[in-house]
C-alpha positions as a printed NumPy array, in Angstrom:
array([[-144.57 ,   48.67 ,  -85.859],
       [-147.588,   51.142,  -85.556],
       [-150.089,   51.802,  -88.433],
       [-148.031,   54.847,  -89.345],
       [-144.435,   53.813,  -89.373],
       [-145.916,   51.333,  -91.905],
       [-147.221,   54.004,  -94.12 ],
       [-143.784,   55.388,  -94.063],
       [-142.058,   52.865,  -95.041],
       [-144.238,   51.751,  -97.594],
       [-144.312,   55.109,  -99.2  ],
       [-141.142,   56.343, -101.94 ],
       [-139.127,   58.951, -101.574],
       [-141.307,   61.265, -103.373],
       [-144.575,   60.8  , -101.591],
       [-142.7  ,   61.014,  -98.471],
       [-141.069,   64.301,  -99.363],
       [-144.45 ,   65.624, -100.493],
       [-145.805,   64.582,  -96.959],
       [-143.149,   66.296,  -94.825],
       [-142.942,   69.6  ,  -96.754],
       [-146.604,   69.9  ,  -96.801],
       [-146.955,   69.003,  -92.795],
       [-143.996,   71.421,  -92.2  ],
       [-145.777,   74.606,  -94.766],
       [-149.118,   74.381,  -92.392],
       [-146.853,   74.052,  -89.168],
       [-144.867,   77.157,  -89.907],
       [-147.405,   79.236,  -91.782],
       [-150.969,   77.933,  -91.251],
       [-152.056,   78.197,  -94.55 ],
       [-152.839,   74.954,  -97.422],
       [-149.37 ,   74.025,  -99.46 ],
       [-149.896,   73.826, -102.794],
       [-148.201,   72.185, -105.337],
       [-147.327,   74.893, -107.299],
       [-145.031,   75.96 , -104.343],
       [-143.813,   72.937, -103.549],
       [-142.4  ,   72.587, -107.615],
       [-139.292,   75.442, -105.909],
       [-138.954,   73.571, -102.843],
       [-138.383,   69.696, -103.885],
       [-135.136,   67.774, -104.001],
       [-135.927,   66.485, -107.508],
       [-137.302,   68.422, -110.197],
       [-141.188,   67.392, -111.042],
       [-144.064,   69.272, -112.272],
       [-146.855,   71.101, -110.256],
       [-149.167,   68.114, -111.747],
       [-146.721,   64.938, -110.695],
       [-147.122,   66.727, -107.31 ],
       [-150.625,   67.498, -107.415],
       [-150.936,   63.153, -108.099],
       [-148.912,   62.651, -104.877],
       [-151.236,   64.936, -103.046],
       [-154.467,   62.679, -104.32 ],
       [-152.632,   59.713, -103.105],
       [-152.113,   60.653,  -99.727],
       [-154.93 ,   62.487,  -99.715],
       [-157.003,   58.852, -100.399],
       [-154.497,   57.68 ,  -97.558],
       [-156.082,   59.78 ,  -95.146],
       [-153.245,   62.022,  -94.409],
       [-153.748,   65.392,  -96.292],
       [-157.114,   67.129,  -96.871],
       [-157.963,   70.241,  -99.28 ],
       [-159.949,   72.598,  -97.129],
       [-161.104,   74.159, -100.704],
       [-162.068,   72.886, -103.883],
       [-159.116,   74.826, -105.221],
       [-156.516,   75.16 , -102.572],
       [-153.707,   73.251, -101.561],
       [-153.468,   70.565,  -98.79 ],
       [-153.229,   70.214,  -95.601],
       [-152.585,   67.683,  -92.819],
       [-155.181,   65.696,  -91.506],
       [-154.921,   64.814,  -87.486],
       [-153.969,   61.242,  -88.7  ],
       [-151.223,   62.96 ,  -90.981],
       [-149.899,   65.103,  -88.121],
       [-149.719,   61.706,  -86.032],
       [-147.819,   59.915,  -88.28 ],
       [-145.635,   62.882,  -89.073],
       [-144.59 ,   63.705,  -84.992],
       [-143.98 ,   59.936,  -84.74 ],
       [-142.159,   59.261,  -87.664],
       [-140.649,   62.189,  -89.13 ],
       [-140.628,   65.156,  -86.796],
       [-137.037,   66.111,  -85.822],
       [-136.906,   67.573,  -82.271],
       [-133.545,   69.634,  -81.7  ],
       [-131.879,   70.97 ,  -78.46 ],
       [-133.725,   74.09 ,  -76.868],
       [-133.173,   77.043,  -78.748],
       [-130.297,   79.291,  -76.369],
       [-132.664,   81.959,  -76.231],
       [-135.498,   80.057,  -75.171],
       [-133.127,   78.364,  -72.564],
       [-132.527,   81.684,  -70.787],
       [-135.165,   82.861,  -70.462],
       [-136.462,   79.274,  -68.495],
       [-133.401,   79.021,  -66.588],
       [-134.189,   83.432,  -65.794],
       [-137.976,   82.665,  -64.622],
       [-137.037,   79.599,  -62.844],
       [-133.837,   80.855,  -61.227],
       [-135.38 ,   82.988,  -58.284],
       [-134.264,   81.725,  -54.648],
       [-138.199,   81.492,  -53.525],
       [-138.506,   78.125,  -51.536],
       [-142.263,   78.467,  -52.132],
       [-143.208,   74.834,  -54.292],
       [-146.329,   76.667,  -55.228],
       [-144.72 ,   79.991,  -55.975],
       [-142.604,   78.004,  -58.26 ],
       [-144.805,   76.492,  -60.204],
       [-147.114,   79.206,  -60.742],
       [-143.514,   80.553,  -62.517],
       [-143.19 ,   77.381,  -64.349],
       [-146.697,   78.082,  -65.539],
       [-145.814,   81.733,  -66.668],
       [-142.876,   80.787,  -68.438],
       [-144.204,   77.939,  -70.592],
       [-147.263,   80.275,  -71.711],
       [-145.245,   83.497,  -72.381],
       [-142.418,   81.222,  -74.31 ],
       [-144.411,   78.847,  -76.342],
       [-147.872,   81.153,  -76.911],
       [-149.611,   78.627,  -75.911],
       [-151.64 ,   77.589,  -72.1  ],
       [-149.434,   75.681,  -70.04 ],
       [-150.408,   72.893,  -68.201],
       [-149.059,   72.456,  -64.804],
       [-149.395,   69.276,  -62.226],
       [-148.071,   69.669,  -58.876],
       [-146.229,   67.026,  -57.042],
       [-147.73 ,   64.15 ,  -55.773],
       [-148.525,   64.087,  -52.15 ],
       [-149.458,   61.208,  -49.29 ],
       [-152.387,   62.347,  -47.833],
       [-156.126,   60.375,  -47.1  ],
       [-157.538,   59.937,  -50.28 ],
       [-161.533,   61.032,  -51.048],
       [-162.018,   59.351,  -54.446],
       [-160.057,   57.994,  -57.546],
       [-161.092,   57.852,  -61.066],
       [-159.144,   56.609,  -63.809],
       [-159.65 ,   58.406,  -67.355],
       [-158.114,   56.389,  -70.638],
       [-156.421,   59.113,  -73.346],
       [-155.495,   56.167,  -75.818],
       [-154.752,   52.431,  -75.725],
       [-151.346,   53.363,  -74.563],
       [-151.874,   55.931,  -71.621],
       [-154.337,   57.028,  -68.682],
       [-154.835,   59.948,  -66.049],
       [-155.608,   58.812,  -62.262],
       [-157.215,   62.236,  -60.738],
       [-157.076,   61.442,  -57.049],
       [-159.222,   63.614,  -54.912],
       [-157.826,   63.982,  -51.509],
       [-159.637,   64.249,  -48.285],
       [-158.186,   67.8  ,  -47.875],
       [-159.957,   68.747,  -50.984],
       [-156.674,   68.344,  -52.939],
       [-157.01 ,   67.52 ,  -56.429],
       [-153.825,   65.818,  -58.224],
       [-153.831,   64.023,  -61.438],
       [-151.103,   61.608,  -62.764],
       [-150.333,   60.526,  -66.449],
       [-149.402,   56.433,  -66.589],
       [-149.11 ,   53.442,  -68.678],
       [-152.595,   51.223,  -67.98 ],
       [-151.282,   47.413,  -68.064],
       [-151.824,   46.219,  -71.787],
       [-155.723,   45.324,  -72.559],
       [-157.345,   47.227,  -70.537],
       [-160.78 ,   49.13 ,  -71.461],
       [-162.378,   52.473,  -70.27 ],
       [-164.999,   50.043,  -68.226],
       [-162.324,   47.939,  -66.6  ],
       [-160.465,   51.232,  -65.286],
       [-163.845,   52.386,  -63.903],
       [-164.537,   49.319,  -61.838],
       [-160.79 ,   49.726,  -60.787],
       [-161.89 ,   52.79 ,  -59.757],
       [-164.876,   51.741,  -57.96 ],
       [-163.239,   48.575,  -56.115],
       [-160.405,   50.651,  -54.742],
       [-163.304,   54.333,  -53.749],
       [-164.982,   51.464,  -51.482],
       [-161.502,   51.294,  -49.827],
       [-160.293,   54.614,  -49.848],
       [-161.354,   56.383,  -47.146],
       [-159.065,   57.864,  -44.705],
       [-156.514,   55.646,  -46.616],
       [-153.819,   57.315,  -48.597],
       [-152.16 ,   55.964,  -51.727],
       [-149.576,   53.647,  -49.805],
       [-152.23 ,   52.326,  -47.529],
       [-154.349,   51.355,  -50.85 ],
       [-151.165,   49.563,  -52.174],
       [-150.627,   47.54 ,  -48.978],
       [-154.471,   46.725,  -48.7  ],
       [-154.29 ,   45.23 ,  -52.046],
       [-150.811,   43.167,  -51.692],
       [-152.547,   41.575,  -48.383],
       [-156.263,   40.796,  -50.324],
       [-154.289,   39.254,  -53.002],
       [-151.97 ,   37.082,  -50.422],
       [-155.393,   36.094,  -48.939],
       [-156.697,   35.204,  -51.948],
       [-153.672,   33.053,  -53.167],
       [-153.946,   31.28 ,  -49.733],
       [-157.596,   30.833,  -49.969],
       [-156.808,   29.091,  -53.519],
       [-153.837,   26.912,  -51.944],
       [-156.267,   25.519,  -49.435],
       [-158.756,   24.4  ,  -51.871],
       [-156.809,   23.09 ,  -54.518],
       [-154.3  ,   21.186,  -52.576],
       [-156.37 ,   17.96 ,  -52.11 ],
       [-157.618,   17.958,  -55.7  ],
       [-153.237,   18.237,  -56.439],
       [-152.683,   16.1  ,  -53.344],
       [-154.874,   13.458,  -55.446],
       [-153.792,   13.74 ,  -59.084],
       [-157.012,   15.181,  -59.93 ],
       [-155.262,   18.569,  -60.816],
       [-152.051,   20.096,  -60.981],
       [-150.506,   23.522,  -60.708],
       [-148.877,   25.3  ,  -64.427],
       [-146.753,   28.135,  -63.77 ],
       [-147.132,   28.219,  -59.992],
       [-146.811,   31.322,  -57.978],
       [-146.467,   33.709,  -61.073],
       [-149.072,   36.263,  -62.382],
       [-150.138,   33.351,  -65.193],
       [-150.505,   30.845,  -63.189],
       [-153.229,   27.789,  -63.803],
       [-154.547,   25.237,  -62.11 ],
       [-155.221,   22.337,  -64.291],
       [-157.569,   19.509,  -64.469],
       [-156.265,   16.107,  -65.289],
       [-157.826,   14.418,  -67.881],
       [-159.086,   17.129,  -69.576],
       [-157.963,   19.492,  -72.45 ],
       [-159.174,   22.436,  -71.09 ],
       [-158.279,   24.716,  -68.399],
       [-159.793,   25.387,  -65.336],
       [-161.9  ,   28.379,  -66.711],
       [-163.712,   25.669,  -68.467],
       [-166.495,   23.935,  -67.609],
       [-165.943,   21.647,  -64.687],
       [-167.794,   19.634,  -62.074],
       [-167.791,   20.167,  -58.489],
       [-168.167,   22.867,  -55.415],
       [-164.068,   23.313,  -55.   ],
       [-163.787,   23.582,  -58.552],
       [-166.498,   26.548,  -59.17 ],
       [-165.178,   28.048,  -56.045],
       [-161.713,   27.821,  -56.776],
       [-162.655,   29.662,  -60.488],
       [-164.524,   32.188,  -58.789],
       [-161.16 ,   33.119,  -56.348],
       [-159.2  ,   32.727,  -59.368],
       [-161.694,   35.583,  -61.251],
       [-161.133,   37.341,  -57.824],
       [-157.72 ,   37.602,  -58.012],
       [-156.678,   38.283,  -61.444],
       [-158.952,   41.315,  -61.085],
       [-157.253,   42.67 ,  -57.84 ],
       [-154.008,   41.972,  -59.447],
       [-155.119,   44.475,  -62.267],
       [-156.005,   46.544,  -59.691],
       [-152.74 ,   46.289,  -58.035],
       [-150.887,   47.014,  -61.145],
       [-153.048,   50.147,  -61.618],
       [-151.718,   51.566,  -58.291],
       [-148.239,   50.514,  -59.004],
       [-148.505,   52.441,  -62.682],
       [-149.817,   55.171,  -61.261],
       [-146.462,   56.052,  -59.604],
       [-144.195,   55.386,  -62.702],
       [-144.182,   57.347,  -66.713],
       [-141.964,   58.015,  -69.548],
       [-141.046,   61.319,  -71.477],
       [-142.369,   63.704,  -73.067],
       [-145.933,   62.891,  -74.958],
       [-147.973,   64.104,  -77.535],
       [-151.693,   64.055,  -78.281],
       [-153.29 ,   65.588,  -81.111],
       [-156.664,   66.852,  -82.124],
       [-159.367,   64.364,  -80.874],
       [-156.245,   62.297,  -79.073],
       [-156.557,   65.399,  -76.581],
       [-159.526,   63.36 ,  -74.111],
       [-158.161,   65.339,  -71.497],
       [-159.656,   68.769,  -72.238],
       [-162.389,   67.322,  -74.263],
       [-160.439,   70.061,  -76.919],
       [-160.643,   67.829,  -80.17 ],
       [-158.924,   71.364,  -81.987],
       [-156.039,   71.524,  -79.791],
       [-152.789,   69.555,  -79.358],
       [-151.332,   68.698,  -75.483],
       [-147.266,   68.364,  -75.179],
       [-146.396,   67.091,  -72.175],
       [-143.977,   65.451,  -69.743],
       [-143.637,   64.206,  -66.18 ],
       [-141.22 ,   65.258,  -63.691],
       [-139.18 ,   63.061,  -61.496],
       [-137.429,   63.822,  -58.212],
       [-133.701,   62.886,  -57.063],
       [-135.181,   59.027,  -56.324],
       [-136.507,   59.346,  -60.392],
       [-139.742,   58.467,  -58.817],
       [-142.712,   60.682,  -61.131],
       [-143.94 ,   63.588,  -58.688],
       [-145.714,   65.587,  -61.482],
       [-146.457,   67.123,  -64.367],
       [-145.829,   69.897,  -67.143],
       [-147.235,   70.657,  -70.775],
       [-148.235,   73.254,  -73.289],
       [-151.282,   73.06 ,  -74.674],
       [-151.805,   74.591,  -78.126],
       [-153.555,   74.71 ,  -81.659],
       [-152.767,   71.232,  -83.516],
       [-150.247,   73.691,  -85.794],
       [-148.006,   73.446,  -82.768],
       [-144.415,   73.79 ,  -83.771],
       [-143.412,   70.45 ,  -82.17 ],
       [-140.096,   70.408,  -83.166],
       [-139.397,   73.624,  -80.591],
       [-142.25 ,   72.538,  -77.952],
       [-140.884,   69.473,  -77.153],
       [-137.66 ,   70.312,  -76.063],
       [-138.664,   73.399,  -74.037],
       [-141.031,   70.798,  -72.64 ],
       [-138.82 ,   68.255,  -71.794],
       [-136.23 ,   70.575,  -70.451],
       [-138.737,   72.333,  -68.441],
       [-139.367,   69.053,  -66.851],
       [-136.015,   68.008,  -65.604],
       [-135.429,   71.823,  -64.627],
       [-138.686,   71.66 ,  -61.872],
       [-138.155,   68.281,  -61.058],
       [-134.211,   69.051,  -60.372],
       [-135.474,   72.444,  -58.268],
       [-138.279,   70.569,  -56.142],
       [-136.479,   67.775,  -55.305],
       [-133.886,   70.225,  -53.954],
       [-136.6  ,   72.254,  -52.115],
       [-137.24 ,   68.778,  -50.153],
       [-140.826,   68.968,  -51.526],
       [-140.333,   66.046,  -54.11 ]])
């Protein structure tokens, strides 16, 4: 359960109330809620100063703010997080706003680029906002990789290809990793790159890594051979070799050559197998995502929101990207579906162009 879902729960009815109808006031008008006005809008009849009390608490909680000494509240980034993750209720696209996708997007042009240059109009000129538009991915030699972390939970891979290209690609980074470990990812697999393209990378790795595992077998079998040491978990992604006699693992201290060398592979390994897993990520993604405020990494735009969401193609492999990008008083509720639908529209049309 994340830090905000346990706010929720731990919150009564009342403070939650006060918390939604203040979020939803600044989404739909832009302007502090006070309590005053919130006294006509409740479910339960309380005065202006019961409601003013809520407003301290969550204010204290780090989810409302008072811009002025005097005004109402409003919602603080961590308030709007815990609000689109926990209380936001995201409908079907509005029929109006469905037409006029389906009318942009509905021209018989077989031009990929043409298309999404649409996609791109339509998304602005429907949602006010800039739209945010990643084409599909391509297999072409690759110039240079970087990985950039967003959050804890999710990473862009810009790949620069040797065409001049530039194509970036939201995934899931394999749990623990850190901004430093992505960039020596990064520079392990730019020392390999060139003239490579993304599959080649992949099948470079796979082979170091059977090397590796080899190299390791070698070693260690005449330390297992002789009882000194046995395999845990062999053959799987935590496996150990350990040392008889001894409480301790083989990352421990230990004497001998074969021993330190054997570590040393073992450090090897586990680090190409991150490295693996980063190439493998890089070709899978969820829905539709939200980052708010200083969340937002990817436009260095700590004021602005991003709403976005991959596309797939008929094999539901991820081939690219599309998102709004907008004020934090986004009206998520409508963005996200017209998001989301967008998505599945241009991935249904490209993969039917033969481009996907």
């Amino acid at each position: 359960m994340t830090e905000g879902a346990n706010l929720l729960s731990e919150m009564n009815d009342r403070s939650r109330e006060v918390f939604r109808r203040v979020v939803e006031g600044y989404l739909t008008n832009g302007e502090p809620v006070g309590s005053r006005s919130l006294t006509r809008s409740m479910s339960e009849k309380v005065s202006a100063a019961t409601i003013r009390n809520v407003m301290q608490d969550l204010e204290y909680l780090g989810l409302l703010d008072s811009p002025h000494v005097s005004a109402g509240r409003i919602p603080t980034q961590r308030g709007l997080r815990m609000f689109v993750d926990g209380l936001l209720e995201v409908g079907a696209v509005a029929q109006e706003d469905r037409e006029k996708i389906d009318a942009t997007l509905g021209s018989s042009d077989n031009d990929v680029a043409s298309l999404l240059d649409q996609v791109g109009s339509a998304l602005s000129g429907i949602t006010r906002g800039a739209s945010l538009v990643l084409s599909p991915k391509r297999e072409a030699p690759i110039k240079h990789i970087e990985f950039v972390s967003l959050s804890p939970e999710r990473a862009l891979v810009v790949l620069v290809f040797a065409d001049g290209h530039v194509e970036n690609r939201l995934f899931t980074p394999p749990p623990g990793q850190t901004p430093s470990s992505m960039r020596e990812a990064a520079n392990f697999l730019n020392a390999l790159a060139e003239g490579r393209t993304l599959s080649d990378l992949r099948r470079t790795m796979t082979q170091d890594i059977d090397r590796h595992r080899q190299e390791i077998d070698v070693l260690a079998r005449e330390l297992v051979e002789s009882g000194i040491a046995i395999w845990e978990n062999s053959g799987t992604q935590g496996e150990r070799l350990i040392v008889r006699g001894r409480a301790n693992l083989l990352e421990a201290a230990t004497e001998g050559p074969e021993i330190e060398r054997i570590r040393s592979l073992f450090d090897d390994l586990e680090r190409k197998r991150d490295i693996a897993d980063f190439l493998e990520l890089t070709e899978t993604g969820d829905g539709v995502r939200i980052f708010i405020g200083s969340e937002n990494k990817l436009f260095s735009l700590s004021g602005s929101s991003l709403v976005v969401s991959p596309y797939m193609n008929a094999d539901r492999k991820i081939i690219g990207a599309v998102g709004v990008i907008g004020p934090t008083r986004l009206n998520y509720g409508r963005i996200v579906p017209i998001v989301d639908y967008t998505a599945q529209l241009v991935g249904r049309l490209v993969s039917e162009r033969g481009k996907g």
